[in-house]
C-alpha positions as CSV (number, residue, x, y, z in Angstrom):
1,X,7.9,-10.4,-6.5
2,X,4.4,-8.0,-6.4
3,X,3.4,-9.5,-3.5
4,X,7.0,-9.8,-1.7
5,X,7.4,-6.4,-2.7
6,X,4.6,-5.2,-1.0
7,X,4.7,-6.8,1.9
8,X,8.1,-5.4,2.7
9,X,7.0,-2.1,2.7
10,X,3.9,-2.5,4.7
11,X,7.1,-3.4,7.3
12,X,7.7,-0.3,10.1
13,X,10.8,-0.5,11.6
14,X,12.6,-4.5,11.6
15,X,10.8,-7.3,12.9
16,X,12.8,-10.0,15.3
17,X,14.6,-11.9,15.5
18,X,17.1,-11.1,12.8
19,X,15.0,-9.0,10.5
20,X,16.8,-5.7,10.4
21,X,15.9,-2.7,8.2
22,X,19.3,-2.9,6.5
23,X,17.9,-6.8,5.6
24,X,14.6,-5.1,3.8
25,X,16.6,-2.6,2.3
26,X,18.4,-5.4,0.7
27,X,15.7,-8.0,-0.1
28,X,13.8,-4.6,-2.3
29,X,17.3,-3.7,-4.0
30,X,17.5,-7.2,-4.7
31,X,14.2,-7.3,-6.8
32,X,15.2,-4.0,-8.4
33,X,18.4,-5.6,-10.1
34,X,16.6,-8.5,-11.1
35,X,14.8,-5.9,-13.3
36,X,11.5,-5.6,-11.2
37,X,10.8,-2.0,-12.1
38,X,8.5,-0.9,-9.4
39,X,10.6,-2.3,-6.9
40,X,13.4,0.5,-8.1
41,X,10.8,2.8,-8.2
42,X,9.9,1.9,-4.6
43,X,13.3,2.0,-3.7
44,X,13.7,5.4,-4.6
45,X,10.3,7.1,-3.6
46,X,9.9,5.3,0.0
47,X,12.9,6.1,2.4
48,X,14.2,2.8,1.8
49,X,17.5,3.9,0.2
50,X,20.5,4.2,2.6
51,X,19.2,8.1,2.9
52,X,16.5,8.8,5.6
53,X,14.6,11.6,4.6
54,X,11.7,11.0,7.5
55,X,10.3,14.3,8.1
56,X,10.9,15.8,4.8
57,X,7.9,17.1,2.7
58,X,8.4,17.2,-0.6
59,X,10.3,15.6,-3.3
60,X,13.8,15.9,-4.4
61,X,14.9,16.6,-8.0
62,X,16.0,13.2,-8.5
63,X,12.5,12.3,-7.0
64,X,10.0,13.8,-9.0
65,X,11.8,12.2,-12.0
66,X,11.2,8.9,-10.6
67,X,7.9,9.8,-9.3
68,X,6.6,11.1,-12.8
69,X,7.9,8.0,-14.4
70,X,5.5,5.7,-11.9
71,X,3.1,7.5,-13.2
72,X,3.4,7.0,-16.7
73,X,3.8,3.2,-15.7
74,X,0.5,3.7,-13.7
75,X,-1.3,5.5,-16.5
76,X,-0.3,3.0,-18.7
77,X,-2.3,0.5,-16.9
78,X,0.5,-1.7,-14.4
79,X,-1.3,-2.5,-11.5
80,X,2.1,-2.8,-9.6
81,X,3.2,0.6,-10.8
82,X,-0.6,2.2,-9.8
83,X,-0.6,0.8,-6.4
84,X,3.2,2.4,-6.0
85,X,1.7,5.1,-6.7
86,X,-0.8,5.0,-4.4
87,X,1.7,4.7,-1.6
88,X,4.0,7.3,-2.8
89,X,1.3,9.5,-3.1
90,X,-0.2,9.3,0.3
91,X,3.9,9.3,2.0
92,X,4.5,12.7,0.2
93,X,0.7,14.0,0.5
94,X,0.6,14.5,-2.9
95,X,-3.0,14.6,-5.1
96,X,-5.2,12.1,-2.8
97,X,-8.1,11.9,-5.4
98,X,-5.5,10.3,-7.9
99,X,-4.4,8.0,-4.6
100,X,-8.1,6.6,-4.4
101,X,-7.9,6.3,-8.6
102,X,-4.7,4.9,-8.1
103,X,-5.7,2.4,-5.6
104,X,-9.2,1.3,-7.1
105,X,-7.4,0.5,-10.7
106,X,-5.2,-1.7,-9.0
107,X,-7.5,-3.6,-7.0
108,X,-9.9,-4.0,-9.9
109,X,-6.7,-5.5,-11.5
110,X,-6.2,-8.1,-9.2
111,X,-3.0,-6.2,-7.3
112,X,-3.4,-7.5,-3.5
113,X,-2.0,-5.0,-1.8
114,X,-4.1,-2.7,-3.5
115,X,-7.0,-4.8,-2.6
116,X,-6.5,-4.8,1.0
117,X,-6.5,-1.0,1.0
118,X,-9.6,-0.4,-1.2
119,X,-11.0,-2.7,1.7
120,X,-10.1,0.0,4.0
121,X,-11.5,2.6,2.1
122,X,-14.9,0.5,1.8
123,X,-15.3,0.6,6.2
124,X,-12.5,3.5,6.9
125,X,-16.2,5.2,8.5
126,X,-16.6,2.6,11.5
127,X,-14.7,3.9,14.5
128,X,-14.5,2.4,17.7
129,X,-16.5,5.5,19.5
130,X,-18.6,6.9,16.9
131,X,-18.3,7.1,12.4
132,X,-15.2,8.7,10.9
133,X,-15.9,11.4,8.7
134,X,-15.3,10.3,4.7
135,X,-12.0,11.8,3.7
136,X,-12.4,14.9,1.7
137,X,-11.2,12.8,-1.5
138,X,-13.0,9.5,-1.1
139,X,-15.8,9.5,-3.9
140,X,-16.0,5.5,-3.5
141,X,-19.5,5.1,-1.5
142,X,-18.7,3.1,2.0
143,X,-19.8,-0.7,1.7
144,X,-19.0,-2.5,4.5
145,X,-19.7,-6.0,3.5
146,X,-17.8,-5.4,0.4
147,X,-15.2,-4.0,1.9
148,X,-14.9,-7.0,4.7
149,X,-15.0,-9.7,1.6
150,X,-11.8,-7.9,-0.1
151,X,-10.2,-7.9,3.5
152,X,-10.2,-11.4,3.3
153,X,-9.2,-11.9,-0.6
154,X,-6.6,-9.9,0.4
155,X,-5.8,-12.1,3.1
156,X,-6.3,-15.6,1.3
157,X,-3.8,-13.7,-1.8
158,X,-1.5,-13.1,0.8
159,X,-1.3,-9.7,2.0
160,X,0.3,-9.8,5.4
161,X,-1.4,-6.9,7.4
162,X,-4.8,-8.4,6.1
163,X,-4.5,-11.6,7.5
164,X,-3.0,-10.0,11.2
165,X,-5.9,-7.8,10.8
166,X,-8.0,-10.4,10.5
167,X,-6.2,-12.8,13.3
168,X,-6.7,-10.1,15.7
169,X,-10.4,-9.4,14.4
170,X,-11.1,-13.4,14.9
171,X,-9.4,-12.8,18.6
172,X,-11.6,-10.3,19.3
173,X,-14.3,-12.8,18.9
174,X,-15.8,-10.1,15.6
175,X,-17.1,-12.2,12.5
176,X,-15.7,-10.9,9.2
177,X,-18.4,-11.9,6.7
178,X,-22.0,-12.7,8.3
């Protein structure tokens, strides 16, 4: 269910032919009463509840409790819960240095969606005109060719937006490991 999980929320908007928000929204609160936790957690903390809350900046009461009790999952060591966090943290712009902590535990863990974003962090520098300036937060050092082999472990665990990144990479006639 991680990787299900995941993969829904990496989802904007509905994808056709019959794929309808209402359908996601369904498919997550499914894995939340089948007792996945994070999937709950997700539920609440990611404007996929009935609510849309697009445009708001902070959390709600009901919120932060959820969003504190992520965190004791994540500081407990659950990759799930630590990559959640991750993605909660960067929707509400919370405290990015504990996103990048957030995101390198789970990817160390295994977690592949996790794993696909540390890969972004490794080569977020290459632009298509000229570097990107590291983010303020970023400690990690940039490592492209480590960062192009967890693109593609992210792909073969299957991570969705890894593997159409690297479909449309291949298109463009660009190698991913030399």
């Amino acid at each position: 269910m991680d990787l299900q999980l995941f993969n829904e929320l990496a989802v904007n908007g509905s994808r056709p032919p019959l794929y309808t928000v209402e359908r996601r929204r369904q498919l997550i609160l499914d894995m939340a009463k089948q007792g996945f936790e994070v999937a709950d957690l997700a539920y609440q903390l990611l404007n996929i509840g009935p609510t849309v809350n697009s445009g708001r900046h902070w959390l709600m009461p009901w919120e932060r409790s959820a969003y504190h009790h992520l965190r004791r999952l994540a500081d407990a060591g659950d990759p799930s819960a630590q990559c959640l966090a991750a993605l909660v943290i960067a929707r509400w712009d919370l405290d990015m240095r504990n996103y990048e902590r957030y995101v390198v535990q789970a990817a160390n863990a295994g977690q592949p969606y996790c794993t696909n974003i540390l890969s972004g962090l490794l080569t977020i520098h290459i632009g298509p005109q000229e570097p990107i300036p590291t983010s303020y937060w970023q400690t990690i050092p940039q490592n492209d060719l480590k960062g192009r082999e967890l693109k593609l472990l992210a792909a073969k665990m299957g991570v969705e937006t890894a593997q159409l990144y690297l479909v449309s990479f291949f298109h463009r006639g660009f190698k991913v490991i030399h």
